[in-house]
C-alpha positions as CSV (number, residue, x, y, z in Angstrom):
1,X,0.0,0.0,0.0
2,X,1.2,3.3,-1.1
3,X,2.6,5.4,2.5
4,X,-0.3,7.2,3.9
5,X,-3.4,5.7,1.7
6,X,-6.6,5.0,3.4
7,X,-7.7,1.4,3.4
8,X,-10.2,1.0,0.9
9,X,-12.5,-2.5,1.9
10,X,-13.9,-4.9,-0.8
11,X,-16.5,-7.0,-0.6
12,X,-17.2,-10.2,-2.9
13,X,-20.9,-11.9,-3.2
14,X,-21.9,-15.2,-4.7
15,X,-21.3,-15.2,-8.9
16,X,-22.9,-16.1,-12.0
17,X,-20.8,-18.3,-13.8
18,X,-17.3,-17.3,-15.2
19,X,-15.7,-17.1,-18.5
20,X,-13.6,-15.3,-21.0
21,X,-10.0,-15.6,-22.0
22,X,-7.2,-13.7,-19.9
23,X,-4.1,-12.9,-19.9
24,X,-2.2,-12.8,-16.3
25,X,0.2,-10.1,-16.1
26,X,3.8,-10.8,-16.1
27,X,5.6,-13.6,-13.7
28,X,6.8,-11.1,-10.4
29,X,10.0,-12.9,-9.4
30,X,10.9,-12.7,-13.2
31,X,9.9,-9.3,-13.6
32,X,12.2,-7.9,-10.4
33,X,15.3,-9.9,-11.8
34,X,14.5,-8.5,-15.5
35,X,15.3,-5.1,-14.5
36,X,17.9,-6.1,-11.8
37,X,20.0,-7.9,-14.5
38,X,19.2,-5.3,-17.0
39,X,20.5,-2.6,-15.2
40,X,23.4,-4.5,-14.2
41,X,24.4,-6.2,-17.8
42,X,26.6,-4.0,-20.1
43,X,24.6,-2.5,-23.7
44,X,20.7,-2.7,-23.8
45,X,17.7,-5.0,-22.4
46,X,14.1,-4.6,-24.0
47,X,11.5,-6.4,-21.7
48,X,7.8,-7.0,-22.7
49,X,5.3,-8.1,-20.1
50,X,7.0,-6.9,-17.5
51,X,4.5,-6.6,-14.5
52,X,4.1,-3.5,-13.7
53,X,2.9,-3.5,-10.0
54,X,4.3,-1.5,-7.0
55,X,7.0,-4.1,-6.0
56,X,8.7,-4.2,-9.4
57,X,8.5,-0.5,-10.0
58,X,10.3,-0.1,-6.9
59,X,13.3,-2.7,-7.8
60,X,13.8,-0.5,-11.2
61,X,14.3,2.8,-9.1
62,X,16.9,1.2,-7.0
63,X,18.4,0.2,-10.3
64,X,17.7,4.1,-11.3
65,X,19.5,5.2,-8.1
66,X,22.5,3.0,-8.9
67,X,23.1,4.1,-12.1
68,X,21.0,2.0,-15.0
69,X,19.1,4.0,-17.5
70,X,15.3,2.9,-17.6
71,X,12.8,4.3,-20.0
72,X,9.5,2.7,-21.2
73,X,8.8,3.0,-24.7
74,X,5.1,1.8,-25.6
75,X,4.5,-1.6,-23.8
76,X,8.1,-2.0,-24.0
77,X,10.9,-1.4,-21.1
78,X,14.4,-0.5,-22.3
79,X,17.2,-0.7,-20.0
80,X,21.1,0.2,-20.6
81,X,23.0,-1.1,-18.1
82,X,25.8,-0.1,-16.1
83,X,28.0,-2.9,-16.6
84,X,28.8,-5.2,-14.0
85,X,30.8,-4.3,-11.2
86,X,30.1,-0.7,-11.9
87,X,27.0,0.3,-9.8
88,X,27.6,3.8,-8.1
89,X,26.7,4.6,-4.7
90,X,22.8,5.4,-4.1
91,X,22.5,8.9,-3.0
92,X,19.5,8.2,-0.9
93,X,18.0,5.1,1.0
94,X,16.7,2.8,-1.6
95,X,13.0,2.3,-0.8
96,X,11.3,-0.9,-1.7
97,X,7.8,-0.4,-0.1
98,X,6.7,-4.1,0.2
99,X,8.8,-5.5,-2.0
100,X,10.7,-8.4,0.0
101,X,12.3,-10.1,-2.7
102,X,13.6,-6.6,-4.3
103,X,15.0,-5.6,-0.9
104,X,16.5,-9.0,-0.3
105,X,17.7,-9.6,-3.6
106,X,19.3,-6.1,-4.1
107,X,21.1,-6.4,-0.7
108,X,22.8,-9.2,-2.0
109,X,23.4,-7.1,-5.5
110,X,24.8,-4.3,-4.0
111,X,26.2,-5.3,-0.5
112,X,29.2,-6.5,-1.6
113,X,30.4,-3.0,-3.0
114,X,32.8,-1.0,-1.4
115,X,30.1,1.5,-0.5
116,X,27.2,2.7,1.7
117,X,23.8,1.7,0.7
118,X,20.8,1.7,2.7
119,X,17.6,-0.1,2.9
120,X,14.1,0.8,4.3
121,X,10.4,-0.1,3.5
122,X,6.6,0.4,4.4
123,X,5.4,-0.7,7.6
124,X,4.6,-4.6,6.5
125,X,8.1,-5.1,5.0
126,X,9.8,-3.6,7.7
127,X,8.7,-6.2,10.4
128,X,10.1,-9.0,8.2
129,X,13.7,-11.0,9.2
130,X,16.1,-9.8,6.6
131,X,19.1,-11.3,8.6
132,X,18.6,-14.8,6.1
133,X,20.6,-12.2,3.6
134,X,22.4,-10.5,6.1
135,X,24.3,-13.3,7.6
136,X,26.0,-15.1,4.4
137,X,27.1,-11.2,3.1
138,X,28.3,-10.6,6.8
139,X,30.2,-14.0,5.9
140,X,31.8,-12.1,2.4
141,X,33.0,-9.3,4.8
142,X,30.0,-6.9,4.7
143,X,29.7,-4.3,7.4
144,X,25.7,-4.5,8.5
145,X,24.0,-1.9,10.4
146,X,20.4,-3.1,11.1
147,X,17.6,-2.6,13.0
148,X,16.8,-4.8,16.3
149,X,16.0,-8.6,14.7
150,X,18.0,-7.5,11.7
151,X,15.3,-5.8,10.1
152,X,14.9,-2.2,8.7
153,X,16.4,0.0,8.3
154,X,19.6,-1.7,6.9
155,X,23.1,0.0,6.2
156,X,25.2,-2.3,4.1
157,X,29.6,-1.7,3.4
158,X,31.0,-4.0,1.7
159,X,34.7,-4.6,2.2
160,X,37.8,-3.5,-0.1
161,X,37.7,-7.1,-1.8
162,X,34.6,-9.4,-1.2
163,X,35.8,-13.1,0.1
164,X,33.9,-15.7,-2.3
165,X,32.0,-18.2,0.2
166,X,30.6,-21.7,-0.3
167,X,27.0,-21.2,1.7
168,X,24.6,-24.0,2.6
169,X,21.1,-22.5,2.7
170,X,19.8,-23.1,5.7
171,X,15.8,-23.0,4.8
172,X,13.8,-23.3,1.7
173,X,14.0,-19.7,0.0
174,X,15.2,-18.9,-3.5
175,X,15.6,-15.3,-1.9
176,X,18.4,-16.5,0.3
177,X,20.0,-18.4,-2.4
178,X,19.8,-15.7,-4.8
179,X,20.6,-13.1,-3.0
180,X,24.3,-15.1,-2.5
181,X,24.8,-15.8,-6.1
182,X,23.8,-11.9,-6.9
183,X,26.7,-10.9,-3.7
184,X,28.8,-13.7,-5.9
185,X,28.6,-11.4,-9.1
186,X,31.1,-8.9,-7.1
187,X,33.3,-11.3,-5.7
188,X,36.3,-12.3,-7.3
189,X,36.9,-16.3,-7.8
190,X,33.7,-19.1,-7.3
191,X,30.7,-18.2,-4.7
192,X,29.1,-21.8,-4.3
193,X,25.4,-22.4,-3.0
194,X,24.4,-25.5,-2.0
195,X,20.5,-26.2,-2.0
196,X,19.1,-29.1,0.4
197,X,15.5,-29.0,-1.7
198,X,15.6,-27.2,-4.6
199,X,13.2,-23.8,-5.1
200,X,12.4,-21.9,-7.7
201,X,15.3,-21.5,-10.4
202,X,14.9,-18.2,-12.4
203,X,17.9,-16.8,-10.7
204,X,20.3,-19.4,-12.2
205,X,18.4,-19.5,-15.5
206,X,18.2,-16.0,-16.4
207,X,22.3,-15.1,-15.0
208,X,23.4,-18.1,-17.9
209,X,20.8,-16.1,-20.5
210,X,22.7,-12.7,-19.5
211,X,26.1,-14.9,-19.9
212,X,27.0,-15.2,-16.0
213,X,29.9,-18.3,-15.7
214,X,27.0,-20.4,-13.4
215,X,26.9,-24.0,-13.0
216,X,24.5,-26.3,-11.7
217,X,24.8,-30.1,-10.0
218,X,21.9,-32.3,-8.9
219,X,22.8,-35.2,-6.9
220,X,21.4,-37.8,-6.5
221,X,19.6,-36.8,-3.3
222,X,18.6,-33.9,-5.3
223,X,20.5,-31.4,-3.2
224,X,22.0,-28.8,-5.8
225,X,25.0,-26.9,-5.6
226,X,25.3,-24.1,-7.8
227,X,28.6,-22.1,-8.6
228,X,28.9,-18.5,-10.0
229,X,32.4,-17.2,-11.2
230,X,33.0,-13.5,-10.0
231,X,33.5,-10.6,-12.2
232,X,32.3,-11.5,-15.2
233,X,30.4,-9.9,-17.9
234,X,26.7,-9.8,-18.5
235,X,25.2,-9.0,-21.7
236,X,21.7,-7.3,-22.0
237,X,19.3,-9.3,-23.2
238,X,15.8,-9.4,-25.3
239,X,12.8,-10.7,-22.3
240,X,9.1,-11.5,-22.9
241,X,8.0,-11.8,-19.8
242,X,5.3,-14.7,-18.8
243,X,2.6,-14.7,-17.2
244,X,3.0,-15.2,-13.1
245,X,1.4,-18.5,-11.9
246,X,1.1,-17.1,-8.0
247,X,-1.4,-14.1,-9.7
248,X,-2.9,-17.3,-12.3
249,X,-4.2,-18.9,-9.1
250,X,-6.9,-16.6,-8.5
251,X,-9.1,-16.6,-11.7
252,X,-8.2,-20.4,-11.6
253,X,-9.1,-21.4,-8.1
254,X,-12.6,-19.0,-8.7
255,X,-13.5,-20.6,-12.3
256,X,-12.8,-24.0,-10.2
257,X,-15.5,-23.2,-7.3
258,X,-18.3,-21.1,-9.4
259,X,-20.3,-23.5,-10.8
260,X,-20.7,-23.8,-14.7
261,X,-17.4,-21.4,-15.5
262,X,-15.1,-22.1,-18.5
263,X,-12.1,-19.9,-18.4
264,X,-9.1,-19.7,-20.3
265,X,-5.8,-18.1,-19.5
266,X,-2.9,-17.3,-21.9
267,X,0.7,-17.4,-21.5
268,X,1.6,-19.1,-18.0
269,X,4.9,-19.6,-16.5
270,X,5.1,-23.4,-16.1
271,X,8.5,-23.7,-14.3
272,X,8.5,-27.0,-12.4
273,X,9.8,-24.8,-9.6
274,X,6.4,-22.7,-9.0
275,X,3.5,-25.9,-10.6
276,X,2.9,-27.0,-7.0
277,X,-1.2,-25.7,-6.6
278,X,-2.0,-26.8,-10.5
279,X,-0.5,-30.2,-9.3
280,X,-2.1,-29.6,-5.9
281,X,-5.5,-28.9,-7.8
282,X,-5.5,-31.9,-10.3
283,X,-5.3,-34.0,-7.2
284,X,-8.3,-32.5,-6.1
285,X,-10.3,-33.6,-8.7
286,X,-10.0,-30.1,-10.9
287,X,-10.4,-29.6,-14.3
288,X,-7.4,-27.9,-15.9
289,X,-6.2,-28.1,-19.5
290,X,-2.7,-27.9,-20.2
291,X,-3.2,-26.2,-23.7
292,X,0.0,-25.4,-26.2
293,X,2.9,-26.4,-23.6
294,X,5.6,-24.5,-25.4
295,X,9.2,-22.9,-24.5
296,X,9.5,-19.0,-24.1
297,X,12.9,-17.2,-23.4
298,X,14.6,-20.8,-21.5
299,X,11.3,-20.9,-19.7
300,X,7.6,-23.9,-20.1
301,X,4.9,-21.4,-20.9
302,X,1.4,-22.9,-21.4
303,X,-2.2,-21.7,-21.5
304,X,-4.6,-23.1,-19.4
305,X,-8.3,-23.8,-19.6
306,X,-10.2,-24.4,-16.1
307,X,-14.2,-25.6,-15.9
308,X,-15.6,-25.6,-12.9
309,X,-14.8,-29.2,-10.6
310,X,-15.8,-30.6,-7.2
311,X,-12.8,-30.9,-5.6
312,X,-12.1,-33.6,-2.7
313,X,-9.8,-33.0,0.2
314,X,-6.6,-34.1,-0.2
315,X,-2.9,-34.2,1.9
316,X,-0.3,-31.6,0.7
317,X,3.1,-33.2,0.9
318,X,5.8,-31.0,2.7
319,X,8.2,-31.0,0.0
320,X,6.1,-29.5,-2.7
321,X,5.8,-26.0,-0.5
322,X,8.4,-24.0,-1.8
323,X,7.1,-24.9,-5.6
324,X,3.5,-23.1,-4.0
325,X,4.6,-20.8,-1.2
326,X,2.6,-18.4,-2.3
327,X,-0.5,-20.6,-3.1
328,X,-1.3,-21.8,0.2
329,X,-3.7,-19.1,0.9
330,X,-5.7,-19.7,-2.4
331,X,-5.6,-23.1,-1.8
332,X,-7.0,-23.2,1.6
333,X,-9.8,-21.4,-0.1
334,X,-10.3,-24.2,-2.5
335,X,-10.7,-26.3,0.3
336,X,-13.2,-25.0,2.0
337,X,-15.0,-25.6,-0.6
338,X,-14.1,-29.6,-1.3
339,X,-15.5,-32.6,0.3
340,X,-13.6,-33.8,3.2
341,X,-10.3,-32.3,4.7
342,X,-7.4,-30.6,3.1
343,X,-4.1,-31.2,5.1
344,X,-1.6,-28.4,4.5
345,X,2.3,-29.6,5.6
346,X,5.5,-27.8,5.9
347,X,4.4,-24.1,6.3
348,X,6.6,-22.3,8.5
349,X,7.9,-20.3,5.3
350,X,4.2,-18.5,5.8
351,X,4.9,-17.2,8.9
352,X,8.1,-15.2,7.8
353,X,5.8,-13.6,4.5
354,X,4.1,-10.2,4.1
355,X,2.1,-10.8,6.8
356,X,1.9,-14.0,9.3
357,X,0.2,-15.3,6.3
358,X,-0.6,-19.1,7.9
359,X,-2.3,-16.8,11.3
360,X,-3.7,-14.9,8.9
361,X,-5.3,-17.3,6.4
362,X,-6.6,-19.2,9.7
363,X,-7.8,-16.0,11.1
364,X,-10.2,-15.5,7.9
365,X,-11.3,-19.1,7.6
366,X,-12.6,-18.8,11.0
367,X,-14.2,-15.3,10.4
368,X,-15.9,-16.7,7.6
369,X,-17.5,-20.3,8.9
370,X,-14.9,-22.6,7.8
371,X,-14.1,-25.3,10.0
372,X,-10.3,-25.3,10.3
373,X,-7.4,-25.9,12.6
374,X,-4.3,-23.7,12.5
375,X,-1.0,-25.5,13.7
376,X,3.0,-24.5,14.5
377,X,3.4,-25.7,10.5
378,X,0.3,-27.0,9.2
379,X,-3.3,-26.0,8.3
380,X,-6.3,-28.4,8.6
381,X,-9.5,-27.1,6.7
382,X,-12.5,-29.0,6.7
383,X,-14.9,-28.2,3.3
384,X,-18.1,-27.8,2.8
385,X,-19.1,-28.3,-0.9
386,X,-22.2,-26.7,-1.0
387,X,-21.0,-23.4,0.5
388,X,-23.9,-23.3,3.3
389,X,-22.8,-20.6,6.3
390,X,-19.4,-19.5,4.7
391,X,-19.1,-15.6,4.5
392,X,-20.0,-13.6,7.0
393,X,-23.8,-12.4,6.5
394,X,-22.9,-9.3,9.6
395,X,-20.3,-8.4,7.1
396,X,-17.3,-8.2,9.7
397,X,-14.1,-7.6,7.6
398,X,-10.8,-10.2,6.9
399,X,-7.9,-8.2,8.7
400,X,-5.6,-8.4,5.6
401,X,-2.4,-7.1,7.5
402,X,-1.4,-5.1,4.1
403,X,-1.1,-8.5,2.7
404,X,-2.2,-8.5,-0.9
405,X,-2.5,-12.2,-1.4
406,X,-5.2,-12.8,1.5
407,X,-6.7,-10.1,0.2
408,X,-7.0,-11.6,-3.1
409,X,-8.1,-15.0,-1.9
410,X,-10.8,-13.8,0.6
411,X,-12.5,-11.9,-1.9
412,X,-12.2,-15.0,-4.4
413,X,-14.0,-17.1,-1.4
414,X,-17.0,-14.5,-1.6
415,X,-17.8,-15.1,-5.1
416,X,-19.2,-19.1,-4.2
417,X,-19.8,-18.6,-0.3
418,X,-23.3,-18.3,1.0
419,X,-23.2,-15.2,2.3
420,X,-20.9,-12.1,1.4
421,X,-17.0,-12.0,2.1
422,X,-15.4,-8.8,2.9
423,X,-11.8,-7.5,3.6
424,X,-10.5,-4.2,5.2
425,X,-8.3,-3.4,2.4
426,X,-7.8,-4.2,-1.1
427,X,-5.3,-1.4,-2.1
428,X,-2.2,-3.3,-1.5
429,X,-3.6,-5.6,-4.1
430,X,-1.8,-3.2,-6.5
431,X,1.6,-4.4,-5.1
432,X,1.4,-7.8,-7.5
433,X,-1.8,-7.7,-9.4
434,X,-3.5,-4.2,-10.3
435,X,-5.4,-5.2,-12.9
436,X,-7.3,-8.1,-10.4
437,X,-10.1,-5.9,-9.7
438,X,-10.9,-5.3,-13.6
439,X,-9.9,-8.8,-15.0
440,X,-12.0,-10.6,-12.1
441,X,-14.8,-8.3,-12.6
442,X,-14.5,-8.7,-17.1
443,X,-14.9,-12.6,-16.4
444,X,-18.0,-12.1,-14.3
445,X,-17.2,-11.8,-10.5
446,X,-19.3,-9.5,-8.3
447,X,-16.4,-7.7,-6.4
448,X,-16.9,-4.2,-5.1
449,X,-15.0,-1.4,-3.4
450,X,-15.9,1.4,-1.3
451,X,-13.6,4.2,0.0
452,X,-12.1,3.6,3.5
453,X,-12.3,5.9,6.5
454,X,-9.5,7.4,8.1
455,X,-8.6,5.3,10.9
């Protein structure tokens, strides 16, 4: 949410069926890396689909502040880099709003150089643990000034020469691991990651497209260790952007629950790295259509077509949660709408997000008449397929904790619930997805907003 805007509450109410075809704005993690590497590569980078929501936006003008060149030209974004190695010192603290994987991603960019740069953020990011990042750069011989629990604010040094370190991450977060192989870019000789369970993988993929030395080794456990020569050059590079599966999961999980839609949706990212809620989903019992499975820019791209299903409970393994961190609270949506109970494993990562997300999610079940049990790691929901007493017919309000994704998926579990569901604030939506409002609303969904009082 933009510094100082007044909450603005939405309320969602029982649908006719949906259809159309859509196209999802541009993948988020792709999009913050696209201008990250583009303003870091030497000559030009021209990106299309770039999503153009708060978060991203905020990565490019720390790029801006360090010296890259961005301009938009048309639906185009065109980029000449500063060559890397040669970012200059930000003149002013770089400000990332919410954005968690800009800030922790550009820490690792940027800490390494021989400079000041500081860090803050809006009120949501600034609660959130940032000392994940901190500790391998303090590792490389980063001076870090930090707020108590090594949060915001954050002053970064980096030393005279960088030490090149071989770092074990120590939880499941591509953030982490990228954030080392970004600090590696700086650091003469190898910077080696090793990866117990593997997350998503656009870091490595798009740093060989610019034409980063980077290596990669699954064994046969399937940890992966990853290697990235310092100092090198990076080229700029030609992006089309596709469309971000975390943002896909709303239409999808809606045209799932209201009964009789047909929805199609062009151009998704289908890494194996982020398919965890379509696998999740086909379990389930939905019907999704994997339509023109092609390759786009190194990356699976496919369009999907999703009829309404009944869905049956169904156990989520632990080790598919970082392929659908960002999922979960969708997905508990989903199932409170199957038959049966929907076992959720291995989601500590939630607690650590935008907002206590697996509290939160538990929180709004409740609220709303789901039967559900919240624990250290896990969420139990218990459906009902029929919808009968979920909402809230008194209209009391999801606390959304500026958190746009259980914003999102509360107002999705209005448009099939019996009664209405509201939430206290959809303007953060516009951190990730601003066209939600207008591409839910196209395909049929009754979502409204009204303006918010000042608190």
């Amino acid at each position: 949410m933009a510094h100082g805007a007044l909450p603005k509450p939405a309320t969602s109410r029982k649908s006719p069926a949906l259809s159309g075809t859509i196209r999802i704005p541009g993948d988020k993690s792709i999009s913050h890396r696209s201008f990250m590497f583009g303003g870091l590569a030497s000559g030009q980078t021209r990106i299309t689909g770039l999503l153009e929501g708060e978060d991203v936006i905020n990565t490019g003008k720390a790029m801006q502040a360090m010296g890259a060149r961005i301009v938009k030209d048309g639906d185009t974004w065109i980029i000449d880099g500063v060559g890397n190695g040669c970012l200059l010192a930000p003149e002013a603290p770089l400000d990332f709003g919410n954005a968690g994987t800009g800030c922790r991603l550009t820490m690792g960019l940027v800490g390494v150089y021989d400079f000041d740069s500081t860090f803050i953020g809006d009120a949501s990011l600034t609660k959130r643990p940032m000392g994940r990042v901190l500790n391998p750069l303090r590792e490389m011989g980063v001076q870090v000034k930090a707020a108590e629990g090594d949060r915001l604010p954050v002053t970064l040094h980096g030393p005279k020469t960088p030490a090149p370190i071989t770092y074990r991450v120590p939880m499941a977060s591509a953030q982490v691991k990228s954030a080392v192989l970004l600090a590696g870019l700086n650091t003469p000789g190898i910077t080696t990651v090793i990866e117990p369970i593997m997350t998503r993988d656009h870091t490595e993929k798009m740093l060989q497209g610019f034409g980063a030395n980077l290596t990669v080794e699954t064994a046969s456990d399937g940890v992966r260790t990853i290697r990235i020569e310092g100092r090198g050059k990076l080229t700029g590079q030609v992006i089309d952007v596709p469309g971000d599966p975390s943002s896909t999961a709303f239409p999808l999980v809606a045209a799932l629950l209201v009964p009789g839609s047909d929805i199609t949706i062009l151009n998704v990212l289908m890494n194996p790295t982020r398919t965890g809620l379509i696998l999740t989903l086909q379990e389930m019992g939905a019907d999704i259509e994997i339509l023109n499975p092609r390759l786009a820019g190194g990356e699976d791209v496919a369009d999907l077509r999703v009829r309404s299903s009944s869905l049956k409970g169904v156990t989520v393994p632990e080790d598919r949660a970082p392929s659908m961190i960002d999922e979960y609270p969708v997905l508990a949506v989903a199932a409170a709408f199957a038959e049966g109970t929907t076992t959720m494993l291995g989601l500590e990562e939630l607690r650590v997000k935008e907002s206590d997300r697996l509290s939160a999610v538990a929180a709004g079940l409740k609220l709303n008449g789901v039967d559900c049990d919240e624990g250290e790691a896990t969420l139990v929901v218990r459906g009902r397929p029929d919808g009968r007493g979920i909402g809230n017919a008194s209209g009391a309000a999801v606390e959304t904790h500026l958190d746009h994704r259980i914003a999102m998926s509360f107002l999705i579990m209005g448009l099939v619930a019996e009664h209405p569901v509201t939430v206290d604030d959809a303007t953060m939506i516009a951190t990730s997805f601003p066209e939600f409002m207008d591409l839910m609303t196209g395909l049929g969904a009754k979502i409204e907003t009204r303006e918010g009082k000042a608190a």
